[in-house]
C-alpha positions as CSV (number, residue, x, y, z in Angstrom):
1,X,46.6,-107.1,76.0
2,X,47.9,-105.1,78.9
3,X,45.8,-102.4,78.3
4,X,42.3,-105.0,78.2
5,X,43.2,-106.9,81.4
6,X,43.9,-104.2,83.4
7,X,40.3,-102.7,82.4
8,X,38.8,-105.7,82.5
9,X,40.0,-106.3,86.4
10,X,39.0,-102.7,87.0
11,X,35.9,-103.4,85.6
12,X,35.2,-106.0,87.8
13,X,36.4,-104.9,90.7
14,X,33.6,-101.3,90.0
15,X,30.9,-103.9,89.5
16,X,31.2,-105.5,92.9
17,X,31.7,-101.8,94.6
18,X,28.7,-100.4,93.0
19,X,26.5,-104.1,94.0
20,X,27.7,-104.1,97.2
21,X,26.9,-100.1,98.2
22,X,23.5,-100.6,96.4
23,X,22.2,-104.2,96.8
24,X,22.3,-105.0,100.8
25,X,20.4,-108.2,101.4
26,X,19.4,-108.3,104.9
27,X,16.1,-109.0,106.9
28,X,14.1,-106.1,105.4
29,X,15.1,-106.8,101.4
30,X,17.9,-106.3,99.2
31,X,17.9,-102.6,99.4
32,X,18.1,-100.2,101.8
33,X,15.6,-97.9,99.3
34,X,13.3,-99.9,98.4
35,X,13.4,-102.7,100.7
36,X,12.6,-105.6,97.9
37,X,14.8,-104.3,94.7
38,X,18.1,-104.2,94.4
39,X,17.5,-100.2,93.1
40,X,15.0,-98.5,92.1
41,X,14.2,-97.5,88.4
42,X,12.3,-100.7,87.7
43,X,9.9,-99.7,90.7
44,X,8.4,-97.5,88.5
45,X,7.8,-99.9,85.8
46,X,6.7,-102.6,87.7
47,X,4.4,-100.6,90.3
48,X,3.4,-98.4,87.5
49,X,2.4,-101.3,85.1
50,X,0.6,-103.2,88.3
51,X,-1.6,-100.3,89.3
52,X,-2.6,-100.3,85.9
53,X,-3.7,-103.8,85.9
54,X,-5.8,-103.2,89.1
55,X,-7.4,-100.5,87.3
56,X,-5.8,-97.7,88.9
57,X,-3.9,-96.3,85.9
58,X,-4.8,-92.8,86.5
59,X,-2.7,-92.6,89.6
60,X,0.9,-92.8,87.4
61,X,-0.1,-89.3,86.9
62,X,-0.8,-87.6,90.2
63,X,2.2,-87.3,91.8
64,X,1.5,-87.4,95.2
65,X,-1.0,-90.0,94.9
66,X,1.6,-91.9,92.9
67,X,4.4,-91.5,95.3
68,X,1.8,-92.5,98.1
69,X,1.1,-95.8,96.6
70,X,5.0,-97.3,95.6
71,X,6.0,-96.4,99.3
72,X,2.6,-98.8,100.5
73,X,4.2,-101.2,98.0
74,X,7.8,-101.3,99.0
75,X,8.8,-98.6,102.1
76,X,7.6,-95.8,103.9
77,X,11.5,-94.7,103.5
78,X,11.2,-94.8,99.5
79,X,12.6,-91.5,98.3
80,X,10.3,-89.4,95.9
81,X,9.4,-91.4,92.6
82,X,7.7,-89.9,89.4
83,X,6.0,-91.7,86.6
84,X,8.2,-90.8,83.2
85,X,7.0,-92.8,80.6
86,X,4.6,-93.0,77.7
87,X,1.9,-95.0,78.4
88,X,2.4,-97.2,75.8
89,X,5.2,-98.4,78.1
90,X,2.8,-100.3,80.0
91,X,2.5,-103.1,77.2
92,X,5.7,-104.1,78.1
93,X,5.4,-103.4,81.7
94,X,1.9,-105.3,82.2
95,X,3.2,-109.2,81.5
96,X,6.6,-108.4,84.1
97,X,4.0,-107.1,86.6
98,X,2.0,-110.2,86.6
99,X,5.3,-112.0,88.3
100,X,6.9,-110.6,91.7
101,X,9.1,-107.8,91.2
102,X,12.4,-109.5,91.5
103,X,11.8,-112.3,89.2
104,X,10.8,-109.4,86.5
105,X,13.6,-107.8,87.3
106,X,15.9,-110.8,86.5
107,X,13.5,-111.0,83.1
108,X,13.7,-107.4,82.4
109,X,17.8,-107.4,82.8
110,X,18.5,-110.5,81.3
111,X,15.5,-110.5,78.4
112,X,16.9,-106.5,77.7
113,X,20.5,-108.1,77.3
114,X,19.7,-110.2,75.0
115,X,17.7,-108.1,72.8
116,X,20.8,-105.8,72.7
117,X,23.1,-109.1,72.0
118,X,20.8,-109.5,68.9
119,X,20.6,-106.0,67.8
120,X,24.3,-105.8,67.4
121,X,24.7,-109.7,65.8
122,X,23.9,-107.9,62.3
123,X,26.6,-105.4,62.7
124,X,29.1,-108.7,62.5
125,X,31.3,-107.5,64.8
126,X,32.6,-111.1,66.2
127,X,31.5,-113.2,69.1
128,X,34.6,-111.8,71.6
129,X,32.9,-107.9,70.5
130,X,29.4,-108.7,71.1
131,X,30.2,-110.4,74.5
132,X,32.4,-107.4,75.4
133,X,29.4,-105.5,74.4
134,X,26.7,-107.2,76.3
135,X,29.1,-106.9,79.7
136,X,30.0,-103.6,79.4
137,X,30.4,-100.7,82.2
138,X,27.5,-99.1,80.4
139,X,25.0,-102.1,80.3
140,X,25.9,-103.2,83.8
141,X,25.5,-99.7,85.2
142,X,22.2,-99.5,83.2
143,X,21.0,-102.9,85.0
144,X,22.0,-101.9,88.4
145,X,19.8,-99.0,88.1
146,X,17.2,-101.4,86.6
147,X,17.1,-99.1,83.3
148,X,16.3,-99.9,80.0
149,X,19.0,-98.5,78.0
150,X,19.6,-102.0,76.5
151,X,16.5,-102.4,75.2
152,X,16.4,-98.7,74.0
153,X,19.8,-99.2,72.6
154,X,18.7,-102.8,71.4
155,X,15.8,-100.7,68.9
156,X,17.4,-98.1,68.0
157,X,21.3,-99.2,66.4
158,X,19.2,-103.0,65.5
159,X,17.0,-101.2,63.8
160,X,19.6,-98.9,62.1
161,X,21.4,-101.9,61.0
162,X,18.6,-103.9,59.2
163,X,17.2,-100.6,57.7
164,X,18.8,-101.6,54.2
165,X,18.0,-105.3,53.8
166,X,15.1,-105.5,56.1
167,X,13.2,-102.3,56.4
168,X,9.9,-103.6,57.4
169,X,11.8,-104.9,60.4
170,X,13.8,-101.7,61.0
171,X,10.4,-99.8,60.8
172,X,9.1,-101.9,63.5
173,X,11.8,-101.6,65.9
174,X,11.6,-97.7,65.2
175,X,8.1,-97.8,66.1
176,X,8.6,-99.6,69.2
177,X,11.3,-97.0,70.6
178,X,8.7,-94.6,71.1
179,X,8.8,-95.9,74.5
180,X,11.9,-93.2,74.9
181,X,11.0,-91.3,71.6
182,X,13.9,-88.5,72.0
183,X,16.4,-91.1,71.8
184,X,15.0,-91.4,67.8
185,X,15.7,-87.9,67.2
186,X,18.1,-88.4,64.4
187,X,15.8,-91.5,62.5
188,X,13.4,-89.9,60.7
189,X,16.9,-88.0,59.1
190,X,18.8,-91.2,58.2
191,X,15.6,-92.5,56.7
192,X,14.5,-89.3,54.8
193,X,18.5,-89.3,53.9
194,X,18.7,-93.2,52.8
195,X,15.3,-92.5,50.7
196,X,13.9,-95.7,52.8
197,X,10.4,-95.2,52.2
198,X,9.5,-98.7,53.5
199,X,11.1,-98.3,57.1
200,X,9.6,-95.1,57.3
201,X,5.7,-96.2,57.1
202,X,6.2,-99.0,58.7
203,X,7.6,-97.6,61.7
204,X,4.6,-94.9,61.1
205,X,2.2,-97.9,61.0
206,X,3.8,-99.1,64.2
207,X,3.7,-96.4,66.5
208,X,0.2,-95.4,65.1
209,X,-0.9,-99.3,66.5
210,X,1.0,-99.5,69.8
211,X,-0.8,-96.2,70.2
212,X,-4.4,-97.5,69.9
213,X,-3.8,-100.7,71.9
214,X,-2.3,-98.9,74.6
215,X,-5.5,-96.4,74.2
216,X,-7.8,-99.7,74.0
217,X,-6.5,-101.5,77.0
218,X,-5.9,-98.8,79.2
219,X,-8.6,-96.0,78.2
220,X,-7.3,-93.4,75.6
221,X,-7.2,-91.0,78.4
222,X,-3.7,-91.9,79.1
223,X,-2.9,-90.1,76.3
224,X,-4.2,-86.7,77.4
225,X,-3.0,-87.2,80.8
226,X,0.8,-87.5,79.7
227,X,0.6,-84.8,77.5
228,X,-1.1,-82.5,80.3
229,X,0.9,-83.8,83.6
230,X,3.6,-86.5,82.7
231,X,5.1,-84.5,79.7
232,X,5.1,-80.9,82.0
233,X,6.3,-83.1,84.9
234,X,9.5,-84.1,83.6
235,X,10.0,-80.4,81.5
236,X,9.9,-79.1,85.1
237,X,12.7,-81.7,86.4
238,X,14.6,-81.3,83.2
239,X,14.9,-77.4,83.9
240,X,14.8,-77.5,87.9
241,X,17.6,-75.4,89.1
242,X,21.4,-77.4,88.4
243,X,22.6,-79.0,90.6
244,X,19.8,-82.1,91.5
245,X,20.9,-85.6,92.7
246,X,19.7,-86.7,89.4
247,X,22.0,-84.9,87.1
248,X,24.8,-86.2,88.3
249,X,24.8,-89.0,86.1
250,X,23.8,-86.5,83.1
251,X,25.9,-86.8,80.3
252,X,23.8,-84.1,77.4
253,X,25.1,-80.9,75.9
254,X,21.9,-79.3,77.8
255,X,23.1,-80.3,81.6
256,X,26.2,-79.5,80.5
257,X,25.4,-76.0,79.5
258,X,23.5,-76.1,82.9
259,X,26.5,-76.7,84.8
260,X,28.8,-74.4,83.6
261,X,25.9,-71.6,84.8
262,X,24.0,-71.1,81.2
263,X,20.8,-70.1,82.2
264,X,17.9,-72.7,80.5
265,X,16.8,-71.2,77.7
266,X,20.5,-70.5,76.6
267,X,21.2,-73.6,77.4
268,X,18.1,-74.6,75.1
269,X,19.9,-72.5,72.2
270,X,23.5,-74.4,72.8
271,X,21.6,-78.1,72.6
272,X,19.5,-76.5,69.6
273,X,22.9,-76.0,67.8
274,X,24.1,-79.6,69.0
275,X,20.7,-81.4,67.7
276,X,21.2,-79.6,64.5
277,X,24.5,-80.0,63.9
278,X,23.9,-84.0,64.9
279,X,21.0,-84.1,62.0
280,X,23.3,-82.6,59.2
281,X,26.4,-85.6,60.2
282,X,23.3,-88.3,60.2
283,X,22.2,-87.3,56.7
284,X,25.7,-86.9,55.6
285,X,26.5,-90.5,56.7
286,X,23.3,-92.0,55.4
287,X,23.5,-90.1,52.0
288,X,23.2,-92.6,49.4
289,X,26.8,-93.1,48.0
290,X,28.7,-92.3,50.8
291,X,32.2,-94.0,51.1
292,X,31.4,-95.5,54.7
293,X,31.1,-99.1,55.6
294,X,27.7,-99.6,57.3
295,X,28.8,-100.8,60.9
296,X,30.6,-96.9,60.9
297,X,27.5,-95.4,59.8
298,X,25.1,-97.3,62.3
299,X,27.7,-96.8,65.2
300,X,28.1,-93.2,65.0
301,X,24.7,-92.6,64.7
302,X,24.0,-94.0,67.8
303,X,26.6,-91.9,69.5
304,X,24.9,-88.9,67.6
305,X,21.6,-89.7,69.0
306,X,23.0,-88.9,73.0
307,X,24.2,-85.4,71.9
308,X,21.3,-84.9,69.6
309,X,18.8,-85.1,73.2
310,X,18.6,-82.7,75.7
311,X,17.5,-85.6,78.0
312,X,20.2,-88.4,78.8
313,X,22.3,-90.2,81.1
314,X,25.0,-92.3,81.7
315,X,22.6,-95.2,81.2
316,X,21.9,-94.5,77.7
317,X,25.3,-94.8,76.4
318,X,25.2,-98.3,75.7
319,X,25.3,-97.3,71.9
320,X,29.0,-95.4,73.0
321,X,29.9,-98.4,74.4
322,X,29.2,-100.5,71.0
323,X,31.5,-97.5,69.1
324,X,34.7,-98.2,71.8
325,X,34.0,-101.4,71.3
326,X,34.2,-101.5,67.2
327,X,36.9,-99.3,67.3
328,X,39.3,-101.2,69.6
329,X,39.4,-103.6,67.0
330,X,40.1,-101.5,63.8
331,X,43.3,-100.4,62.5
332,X,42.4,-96.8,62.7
333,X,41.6,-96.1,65.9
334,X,42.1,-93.6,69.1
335,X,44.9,-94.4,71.5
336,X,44.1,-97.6,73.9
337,X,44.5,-96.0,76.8
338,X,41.7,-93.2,75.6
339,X,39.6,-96.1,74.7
340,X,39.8,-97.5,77.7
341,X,38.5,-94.5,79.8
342,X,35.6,-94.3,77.2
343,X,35.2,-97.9,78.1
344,X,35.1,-97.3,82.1
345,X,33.2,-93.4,81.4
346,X,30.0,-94.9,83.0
347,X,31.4,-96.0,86.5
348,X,33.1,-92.8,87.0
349,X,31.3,-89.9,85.5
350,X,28.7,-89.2,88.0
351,X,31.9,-89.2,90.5
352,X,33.4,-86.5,88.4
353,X,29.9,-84.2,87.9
354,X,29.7,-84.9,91.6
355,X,32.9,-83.4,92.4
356,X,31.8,-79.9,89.9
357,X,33.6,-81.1,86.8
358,X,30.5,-81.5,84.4
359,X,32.6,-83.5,81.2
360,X,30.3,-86.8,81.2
361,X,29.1,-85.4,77.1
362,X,33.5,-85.0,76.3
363,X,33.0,-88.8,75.9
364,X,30.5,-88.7,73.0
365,X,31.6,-85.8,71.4
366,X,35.4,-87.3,71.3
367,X,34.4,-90.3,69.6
368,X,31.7,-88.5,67.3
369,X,34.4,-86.0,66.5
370,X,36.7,-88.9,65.9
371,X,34.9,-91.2,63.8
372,X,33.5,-88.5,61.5
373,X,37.0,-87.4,60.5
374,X,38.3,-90.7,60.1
375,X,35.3,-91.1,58.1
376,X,35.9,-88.2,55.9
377,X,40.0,-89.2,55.7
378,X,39.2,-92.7,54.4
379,X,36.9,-91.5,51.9
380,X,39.2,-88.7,50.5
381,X,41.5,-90.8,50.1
382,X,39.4,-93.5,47.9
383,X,38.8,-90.5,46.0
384,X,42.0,-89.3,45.4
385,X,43.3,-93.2,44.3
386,X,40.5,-93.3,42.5
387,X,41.6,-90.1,39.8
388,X,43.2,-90.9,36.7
389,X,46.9,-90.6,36.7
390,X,48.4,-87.4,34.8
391,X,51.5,-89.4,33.7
């Protein structure tokens, strides 16, 4: 009990430093970047989605032009901005761009909260684990950046845990998280693995429709231009020299490699071997038969799908989060004390890569590591009660 309050105040007490530096109100805005949001991630999605809707949908891929039009829209001061996304992105973005940007931003934050809150409700973790959950370090550091790493996390670990009862539904939420589609890396593996047939075409079937009404409202053009600029774009950021502003908050086996002064394409080869290695543990957990309960196997998963990318950041550990959070109540579990720094990792790794000491991805791979060989322990012995006595 300790152990909780004293995270919980520090918790608190990390929210309110991290508002205060970011979210100044005074006569210009609430932000000192962007003059009208609190920060700046969801400029992109609002701006982006609200040039589309005055027909000017081609500028999220020219850069400059792009950058030119958010600083009209919020400050000449705005630091550089690109457009990251998949356009089908925008059928979310569209309806919050019809209202002003910080009411969407309230909708976006709260609306993505509660998606998450009822992605995890089939796990059955308990109201005081959900609600520890849904305020998390990781989900409030992924709302003051405006991010959508609860929504991402939301599809991905709700759709994992409705796979066997409801795969229609699971298929669904799969198809939908091709708005970040190397975060479900690992899915097509657990499906393939669980021989869910169902899941798999209709998340097929989904992402084959949100494609063709994001063609049919915005022109099917969009399509061509991410592939040709957006998708180059953001290869180019991912392999600009290390270290960038942005990969401070990086938490992947790629920047990792980066940091430590592995050129890119070894550092390729190291993440290849981490991808890999995260397939074979999905498939293994999601083999039918397998003597796991299905909150483990959903929960680890979702920690395998951070090291399985080469892109991610401190805002798409949410699915960590749920893990420390499921564990902290189980009778096997790590230390208190460890699970409390895996609790507070996103508040402080960025200060840590900052200072040259790149171990944001020790997090992840600590309780991956863990999990899978309390998995295999628990199971082992099942088997070994389960042999016929000699005597």
């Amino acid at each position: 009990m300790a152990i909780v309050t004293v995270v919980s105040i520090i918790g608190v007490w990390m929210t309110g430093f991290y508002m205060s530096m970011l979210w100044n109100l005074d006569g210009r805005g609430f932000s000192e970047l962007s003059h009208r949001l609190p920060y700046w991630d969801f400029t992109n999605l609002w701006a982006g989605s609200r040039m589309a809707i005055d027909g000017h949908v081609a500028v999220l891929f020219d850069v400059d032009a792009y950058r030119a039009a958010l600083r009209a829209m919020f400050s000449p001061d705005l630091p550089n901005q690109e457009w990251s996304y998949p356009p089908n992105i925008l059928l979310l973005g569209v309806p919050l761009a019809a209202l002003p940007i910080l009411p969407a931003y309230v909708v976006w934050t709260v609306g993505t909260a509660l998606c998450l809150w009822l992605a995890i409700r089939p796990l059955k973790l308990g109201a005081a684990v959900e609600l520890a959950i849904v305020l998390s370090p990781a989900v409030i550091w992924n709302s003051v950046f405006g991010q959508n790493g609860a929504l991402t996390t939301a599809l991905l670990v709700g759709g994992l845990a409705v796979a066997p009862r409801r795969p229609l539904l699971a298929g669904i939420l799969f198809g939908l998280l091709t708005i970040k589609p190397h975060l479900g890396i690992l899915v097509p593996f657990c499906l393939l693995a669980n021989g869910n047939w169902r899941a798999i075409f209709a998340a097929i079937g989904t992402a084959v429709l949100i494609a063709v009404a994001t063609g049919l409202f915005f022109g099917f053009d969009v399509w061509r231009l991410f592939l040709t600029e957006t998708r180059p774009l953001m290869t180019a950021i991912m392999e600009a020299p290390y270290p960038q502003p942005y990969q401070y908050n990086a938490i992947t086996v790629f920047f990792t490699a980066r940091a430590i002064g592995i050129g890119v394409t070894a550092a390729y080869g190291v993440q290849a071997v981490a991808t890999v290695a995260c397939i074979a543990a999905a498939v293994w957990l999601w083999w039918p038969g397998r003597l796991v309960s299905h909150q483990e196997r959903v929960v680890l998963t979702a920690i395998l799908a951070v090291l399985a990318t080469p892109y991610g950041y401190t805002y798409d550990t949410i699915g960590v989060a749920v893990a420390v959070a499921m564990l902290a109540t189980m009778v096997s579990r790590p230390p208190r004390l460890i699970l409390a720094i895996c609790w507070l990792w996103p508040f402080v790794a960025h200060l840590f890569i900052h200072g040259g000491y790149c171990v944001g991805v020790l997090i992840p791979l600590f309780l991956a590591a863990w999990m899978m060989l309390s998995i295999r322990a628990t199971g082992r012995k099942a088997e070994i009660s389960a042999e016929p006595s000699l005597a």
